[in-house]
C-alpha positions as CSV (number, residue, x, y, z in Angstrom):
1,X,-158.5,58.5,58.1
2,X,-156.7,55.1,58.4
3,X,-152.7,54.9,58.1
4,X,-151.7,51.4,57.4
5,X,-148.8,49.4,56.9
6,X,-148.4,45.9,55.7
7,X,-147.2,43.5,58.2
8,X,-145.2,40.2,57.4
9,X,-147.1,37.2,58.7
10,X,-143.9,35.9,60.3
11,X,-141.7,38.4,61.8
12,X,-143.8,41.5,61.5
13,X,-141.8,43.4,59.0
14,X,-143.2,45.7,56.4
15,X,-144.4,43.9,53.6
16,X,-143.9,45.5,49.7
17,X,-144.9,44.4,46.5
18,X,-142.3,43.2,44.4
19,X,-142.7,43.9,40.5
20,X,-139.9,41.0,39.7
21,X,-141.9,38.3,41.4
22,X,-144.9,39.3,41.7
23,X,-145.2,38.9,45.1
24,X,-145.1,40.9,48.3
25,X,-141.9,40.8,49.9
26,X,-140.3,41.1,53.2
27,X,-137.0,42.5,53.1
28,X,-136.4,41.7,56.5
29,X,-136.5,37.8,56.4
30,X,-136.8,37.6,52.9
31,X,-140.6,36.2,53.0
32,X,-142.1,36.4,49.7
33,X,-146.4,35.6,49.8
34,X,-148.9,36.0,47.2
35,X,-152.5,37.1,47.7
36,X,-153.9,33.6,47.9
37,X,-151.2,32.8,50.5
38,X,-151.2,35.4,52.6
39,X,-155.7,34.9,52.6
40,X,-154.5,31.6,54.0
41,X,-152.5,32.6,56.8
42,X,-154.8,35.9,57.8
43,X,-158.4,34.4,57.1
44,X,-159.5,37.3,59.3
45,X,-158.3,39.8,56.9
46,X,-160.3,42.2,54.8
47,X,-161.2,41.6,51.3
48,X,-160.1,44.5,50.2
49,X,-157.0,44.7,51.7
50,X,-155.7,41.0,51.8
51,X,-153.1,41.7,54.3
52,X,-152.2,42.1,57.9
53,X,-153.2,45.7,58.9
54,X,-151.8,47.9,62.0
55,X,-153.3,51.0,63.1
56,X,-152.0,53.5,66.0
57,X,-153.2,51.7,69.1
58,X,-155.6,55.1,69.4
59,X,-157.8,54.3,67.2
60,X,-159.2,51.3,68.7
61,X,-160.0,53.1,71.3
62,X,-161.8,56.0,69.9
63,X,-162.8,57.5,66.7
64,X,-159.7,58.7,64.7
65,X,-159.2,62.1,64.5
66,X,-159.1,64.3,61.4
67,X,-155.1,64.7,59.4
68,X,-153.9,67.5,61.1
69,X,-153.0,70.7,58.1
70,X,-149.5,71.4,58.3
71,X,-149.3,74.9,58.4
72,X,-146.0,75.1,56.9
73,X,-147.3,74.2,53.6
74,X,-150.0,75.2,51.5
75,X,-152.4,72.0,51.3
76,X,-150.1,69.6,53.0
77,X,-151.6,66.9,55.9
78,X,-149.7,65.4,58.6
79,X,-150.3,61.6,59.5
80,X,-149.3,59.3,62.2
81,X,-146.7,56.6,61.4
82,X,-148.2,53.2,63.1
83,X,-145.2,51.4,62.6
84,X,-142.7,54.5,64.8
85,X,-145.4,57.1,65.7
86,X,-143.6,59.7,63.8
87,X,-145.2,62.3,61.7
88,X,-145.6,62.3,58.1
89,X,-146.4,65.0,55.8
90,X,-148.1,64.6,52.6
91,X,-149.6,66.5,50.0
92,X,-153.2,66.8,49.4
93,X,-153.5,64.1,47.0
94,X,-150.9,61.1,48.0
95,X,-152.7,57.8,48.9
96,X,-149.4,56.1,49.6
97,X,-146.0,56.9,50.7
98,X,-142.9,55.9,52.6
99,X,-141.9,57.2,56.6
100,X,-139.0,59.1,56.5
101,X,-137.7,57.9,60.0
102,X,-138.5,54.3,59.8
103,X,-138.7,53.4,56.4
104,X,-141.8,51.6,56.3
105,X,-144.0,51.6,53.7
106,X,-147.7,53.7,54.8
107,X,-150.4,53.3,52.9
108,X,-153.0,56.4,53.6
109,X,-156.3,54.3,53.3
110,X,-158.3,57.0,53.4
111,X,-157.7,58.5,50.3
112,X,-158.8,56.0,48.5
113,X,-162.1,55.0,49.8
114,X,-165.9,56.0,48.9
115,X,-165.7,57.9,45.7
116,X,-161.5,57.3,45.1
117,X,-161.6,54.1,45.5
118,X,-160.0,53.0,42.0
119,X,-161.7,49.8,39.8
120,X,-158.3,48.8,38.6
121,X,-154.8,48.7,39.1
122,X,-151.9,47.5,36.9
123,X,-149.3,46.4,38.8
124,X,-146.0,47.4,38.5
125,X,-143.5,44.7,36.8
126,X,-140.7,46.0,36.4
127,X,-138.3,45.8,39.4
128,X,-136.5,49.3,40.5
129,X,-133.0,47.3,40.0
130,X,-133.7,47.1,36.2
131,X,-134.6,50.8,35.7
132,X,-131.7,52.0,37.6
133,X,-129.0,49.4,35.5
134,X,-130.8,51.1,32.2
135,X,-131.2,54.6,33.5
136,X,-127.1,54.3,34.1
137,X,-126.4,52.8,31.1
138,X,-128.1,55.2,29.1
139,X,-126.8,58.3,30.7
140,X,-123.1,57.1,30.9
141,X,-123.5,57.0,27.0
142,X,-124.6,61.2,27.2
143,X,-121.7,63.1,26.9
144,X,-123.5,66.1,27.9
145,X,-125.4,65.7,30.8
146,X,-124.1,67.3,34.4
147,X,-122.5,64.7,36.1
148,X,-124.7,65.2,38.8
149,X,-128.0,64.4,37.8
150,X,-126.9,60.6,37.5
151,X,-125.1,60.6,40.9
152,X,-125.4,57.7,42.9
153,X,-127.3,60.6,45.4
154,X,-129.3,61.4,42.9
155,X,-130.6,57.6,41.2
156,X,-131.7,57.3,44.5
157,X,-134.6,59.4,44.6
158,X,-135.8,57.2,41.5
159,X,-139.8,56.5,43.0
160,X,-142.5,54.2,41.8
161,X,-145.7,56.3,41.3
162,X,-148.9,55.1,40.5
163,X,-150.9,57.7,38.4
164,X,-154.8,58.4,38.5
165,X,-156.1,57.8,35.3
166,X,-160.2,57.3,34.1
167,X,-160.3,55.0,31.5
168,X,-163.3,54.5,29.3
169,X,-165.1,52.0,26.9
170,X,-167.9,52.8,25.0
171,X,-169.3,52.4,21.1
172,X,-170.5,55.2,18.8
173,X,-172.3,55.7,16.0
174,X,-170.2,57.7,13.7
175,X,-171.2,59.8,10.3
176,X,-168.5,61.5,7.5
177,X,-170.0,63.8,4.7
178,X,-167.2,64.6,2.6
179,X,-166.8,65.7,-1.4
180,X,-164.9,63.6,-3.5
181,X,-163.6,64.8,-6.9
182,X,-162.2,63.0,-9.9
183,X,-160.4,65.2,-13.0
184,X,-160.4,63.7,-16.0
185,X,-158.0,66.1,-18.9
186,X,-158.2,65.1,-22.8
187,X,-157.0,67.0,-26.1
188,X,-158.5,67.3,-29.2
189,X,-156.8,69.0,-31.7
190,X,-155.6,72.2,-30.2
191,X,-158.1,72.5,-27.6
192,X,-157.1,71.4,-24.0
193,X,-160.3,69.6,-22.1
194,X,-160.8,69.5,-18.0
195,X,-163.8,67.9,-16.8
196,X,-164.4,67.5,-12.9
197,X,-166.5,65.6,-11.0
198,X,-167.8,65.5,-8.1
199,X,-169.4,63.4,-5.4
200,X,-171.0,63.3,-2.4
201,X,-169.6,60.9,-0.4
202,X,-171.5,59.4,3.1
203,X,-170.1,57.0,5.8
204,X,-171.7,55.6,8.9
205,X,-170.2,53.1,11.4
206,X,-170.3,52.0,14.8
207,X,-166.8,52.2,16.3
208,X,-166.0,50.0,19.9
209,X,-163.4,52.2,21.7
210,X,-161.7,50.1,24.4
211,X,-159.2,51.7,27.2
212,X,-159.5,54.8,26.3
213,X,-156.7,56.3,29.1
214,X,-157.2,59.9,30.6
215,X,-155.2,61.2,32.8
216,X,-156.8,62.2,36.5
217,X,-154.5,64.4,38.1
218,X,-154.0,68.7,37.5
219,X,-150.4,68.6,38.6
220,X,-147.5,69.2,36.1
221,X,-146.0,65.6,36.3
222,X,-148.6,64.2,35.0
223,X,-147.5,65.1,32.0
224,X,-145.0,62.4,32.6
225,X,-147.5,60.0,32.2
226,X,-148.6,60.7,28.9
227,X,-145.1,60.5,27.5
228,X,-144.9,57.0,28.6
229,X,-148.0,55.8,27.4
230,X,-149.7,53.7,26.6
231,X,-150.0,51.0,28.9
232,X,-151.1,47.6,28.2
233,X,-154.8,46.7,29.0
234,X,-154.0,43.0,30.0
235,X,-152.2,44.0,32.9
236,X,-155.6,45.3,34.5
237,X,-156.2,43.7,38.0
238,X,-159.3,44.8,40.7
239,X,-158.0,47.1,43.0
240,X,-156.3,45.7,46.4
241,X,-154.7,48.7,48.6
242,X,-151.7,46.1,49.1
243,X,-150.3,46.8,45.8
244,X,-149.8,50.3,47.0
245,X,-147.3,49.1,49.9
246,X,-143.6,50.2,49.1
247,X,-144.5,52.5,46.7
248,X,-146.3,55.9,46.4
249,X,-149.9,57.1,44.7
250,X,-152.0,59.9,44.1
251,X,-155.7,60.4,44.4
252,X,-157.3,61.9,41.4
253,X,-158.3,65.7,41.1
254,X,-160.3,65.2,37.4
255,X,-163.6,63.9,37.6
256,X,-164.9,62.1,34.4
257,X,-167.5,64.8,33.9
258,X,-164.3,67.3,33.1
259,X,-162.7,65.1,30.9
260,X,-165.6,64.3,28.5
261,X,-165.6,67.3,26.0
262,X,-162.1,66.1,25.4
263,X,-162.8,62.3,25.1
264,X,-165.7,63.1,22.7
265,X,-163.4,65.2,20.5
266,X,-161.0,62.3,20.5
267,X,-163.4,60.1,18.9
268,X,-164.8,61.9,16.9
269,X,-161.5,62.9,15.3
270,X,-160.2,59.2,14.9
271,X,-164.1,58.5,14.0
272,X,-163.4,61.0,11.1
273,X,-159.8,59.8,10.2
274,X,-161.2,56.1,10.4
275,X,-164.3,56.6,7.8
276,X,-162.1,58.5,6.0
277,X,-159.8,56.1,5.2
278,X,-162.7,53.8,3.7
279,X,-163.5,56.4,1.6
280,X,-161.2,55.2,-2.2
281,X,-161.4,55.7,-6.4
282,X,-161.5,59.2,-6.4
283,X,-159.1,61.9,-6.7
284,X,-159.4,63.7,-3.7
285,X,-162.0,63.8,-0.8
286,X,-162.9,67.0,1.2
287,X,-164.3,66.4,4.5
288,X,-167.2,68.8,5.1
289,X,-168.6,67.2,8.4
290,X,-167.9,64.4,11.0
291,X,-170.1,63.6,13.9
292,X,-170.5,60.9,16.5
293,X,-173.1,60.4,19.1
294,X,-171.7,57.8,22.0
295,X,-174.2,54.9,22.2
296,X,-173.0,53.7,25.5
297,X,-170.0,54.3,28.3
298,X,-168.2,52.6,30.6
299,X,-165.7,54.7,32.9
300,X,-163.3,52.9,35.4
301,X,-160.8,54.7,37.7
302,X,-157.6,53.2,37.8
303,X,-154.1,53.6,38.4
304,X,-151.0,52.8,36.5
305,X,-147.4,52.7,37.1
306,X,-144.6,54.6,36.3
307,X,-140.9,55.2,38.0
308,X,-139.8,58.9,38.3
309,X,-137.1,60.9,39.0
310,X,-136.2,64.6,38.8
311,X,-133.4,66.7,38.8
312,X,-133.7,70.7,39.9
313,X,-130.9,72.6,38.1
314,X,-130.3,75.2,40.7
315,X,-128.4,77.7,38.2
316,X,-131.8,77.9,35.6
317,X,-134.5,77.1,38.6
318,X,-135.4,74.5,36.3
319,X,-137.2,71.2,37.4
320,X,-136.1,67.8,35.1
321,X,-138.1,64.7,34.6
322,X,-137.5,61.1,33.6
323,X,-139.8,58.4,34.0
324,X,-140.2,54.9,33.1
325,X,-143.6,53.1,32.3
326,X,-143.4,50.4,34.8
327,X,-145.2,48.3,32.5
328,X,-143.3,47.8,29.2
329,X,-140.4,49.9,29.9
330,X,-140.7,52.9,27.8
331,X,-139.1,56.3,28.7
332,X,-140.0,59.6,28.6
333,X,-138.1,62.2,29.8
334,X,-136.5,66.0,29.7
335,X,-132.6,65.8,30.1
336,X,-130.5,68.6,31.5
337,X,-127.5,70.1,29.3
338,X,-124.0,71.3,30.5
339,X,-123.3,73.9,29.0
340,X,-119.7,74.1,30.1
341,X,-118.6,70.8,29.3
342,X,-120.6,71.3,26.1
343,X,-118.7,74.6,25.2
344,X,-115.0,73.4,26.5
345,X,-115.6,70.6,24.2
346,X,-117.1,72.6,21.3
347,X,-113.3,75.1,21.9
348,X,-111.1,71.8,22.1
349,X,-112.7,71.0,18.7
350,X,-112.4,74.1,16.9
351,X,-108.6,75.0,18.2
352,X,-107.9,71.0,17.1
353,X,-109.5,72.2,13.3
354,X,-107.6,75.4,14.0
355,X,-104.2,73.3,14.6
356,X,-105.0,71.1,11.5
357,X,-105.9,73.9,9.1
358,X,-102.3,75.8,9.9
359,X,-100.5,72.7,9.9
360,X,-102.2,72.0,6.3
361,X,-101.5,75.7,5.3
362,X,-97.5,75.5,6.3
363,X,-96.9,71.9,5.3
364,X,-98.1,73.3,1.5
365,X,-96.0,76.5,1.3
């Protein structure tokens, strides 16, 4: 499997992309190239990765060798840093990461080839500056949170992911059978009338669902990624691996074929909702059936952007989140409480109401 990093075209430095411009940046002579440039300077290049390239010096002379399984941990790989030659661990499902000793960024090529290739990518575009300056700003205004989890220590582990998502277009021919009643009441004389009527009601329709997002991965932060949803089509790009560089990514675990069941019962429940809705002039409506048959289908793999960062409270064994769509912005996230600061302050308050109350009390006798 091939471990590549991004090399600046003039000084060699590791190249990342750069959500504020852009671009891909060198932080070492401040280069800053984009695509088109950098096809310029390094016709050679591949198509698909658009940028310089440096493997371990082994393998061009033989065949590379299978990631070694860390035995340490349960599905963990070890890799060869090209840039230092040091070792890097990874889970099962990374496609891009940093090296610990030398900081450049490694891009686990791969993971992402053959059948995990992705389609798309949306870049990310918002800088890590910006989400740190908001992420500070907004916990500086909780009076409640530990003190710790915004720690300069701690706003450092803030990482760009990019999440595995199947995205799918498609048309369907949707049906709603429903009854719809109208109650009419009159009087005449003493006598009280009700009359009710009722209707069957039938709508058909063919419904265009575009970007229909999935998430791709089993593990327990990708919940994350649903809370900052949704993500804004436009941004879509084909797939280049240098996007990758300077951040990290995981390889999907879902196939399509798992997540169909579910993306045929979320049409057909907006289906239903939609006909529904078309359905007026009567009293009430009753929906006795809803059905849709998808016409056609169009799945894409792609992956999207989002900045995380967690917090373990060691005293509950309980694991934080917060993330950032590194699209437009929005936040999701699962704050920790202290409860001490939170119960001083709640006894500071009630011996202040105590103190008042008394002072009241003796002030009126």
């Amino acid at each position: 499997m091939a471990v590549i990093t991004y090399k600046c075209p003039n000084c060699g430095g590791g190249l990342t992309f750069d959500p504020a411009s852009q671009k891909f940046s060198c932080e070492y002579c401040d280069s800053k190239f984009d695509e088109e440039t950098l096809k310029k300077l390094q016709p050679d290049s591949s198509a698909d990765q658009h940028l310089a390239a440096e493997a371990p010096p082994a393998a061009q002379e033989a065949a590379p060798a299978a990631p070694a399984q860390d035995q340490s941990a349960p599905g963990a790989v070890v890799y060869t840093c090209p840039s230092c030659g040091a070792e890097i661990v990874t889970c099962d499902t990374t496609a891009a990461t940093y090296c610990f000793y030398c900081h450049n960024p490694v891009v686990l090529a791969g993971r992402l080839d053959g059948r995990y290739l992705p389609d798309k990518i949306i870049p990310f575009a918002i800088p890590k500056e910006k989400v740190t300056e908001d992420l500070k700003t907004w916990l500086h205004s909780k009076s409640f949170v530990p003190k710790s989890f915004f720690s300069p220590k701690q706003v450092e582990k803030l990482t760009g992911v990019y999440f595995p998502h199947w995205m799918v277009d498609c048309d369907v021919d949707a049906r709603l059978d429903a009854t719809a009643r109208n109650l009419r009441v009159w009087t005449t004389g003493d006598i009280e009338y009700t009359e009710t009527s009722r209707y069957h009601v039938v709508r058909n329709g063919t419904i265009h669902f575009e970007d229909l997002t999935k998430s791709a991965l089993k593990k327990a932060d990708a919940m994350l990624v649903e809370g900052v949803q949704p993500f804004d089509p436009k941004g879509l790009k084909d797939f280049s691996m240098s996007y990758l560089s300077g951040f990290q990514a995981e390889k999907r675990d879902i196939e399509q074929d798992a997540l169909v069941p579910a993306v045929r019962q979320e049409m057909n429940d907006y289906a239903s909702s939609l006909l529904q809705q078309s359905i007026g002039g009567y009293g009430s409506v009753t929906v006795d059936a809803s059905q849709c048959s998808i016409k056609k289908a169009d799945w894409s793999y792609a992956l999207l952007p989002v900045w995380v960062l967690t917090y373990r409270d060691k005293l509950k064994d309980k694991l934080y989140y917060y993330a950032v769509n590194g699209q437009t912005g929005k936040v999701f996230g699962d704050i920790p409480l202290d409860r001490r600061k939170l119960n001083l302050t709640a006894l500071a308050v009630g011996l202040a109401a105590f103190a008042l109350l008394y002072l009241i009390g003796w002030w009126l006798v």
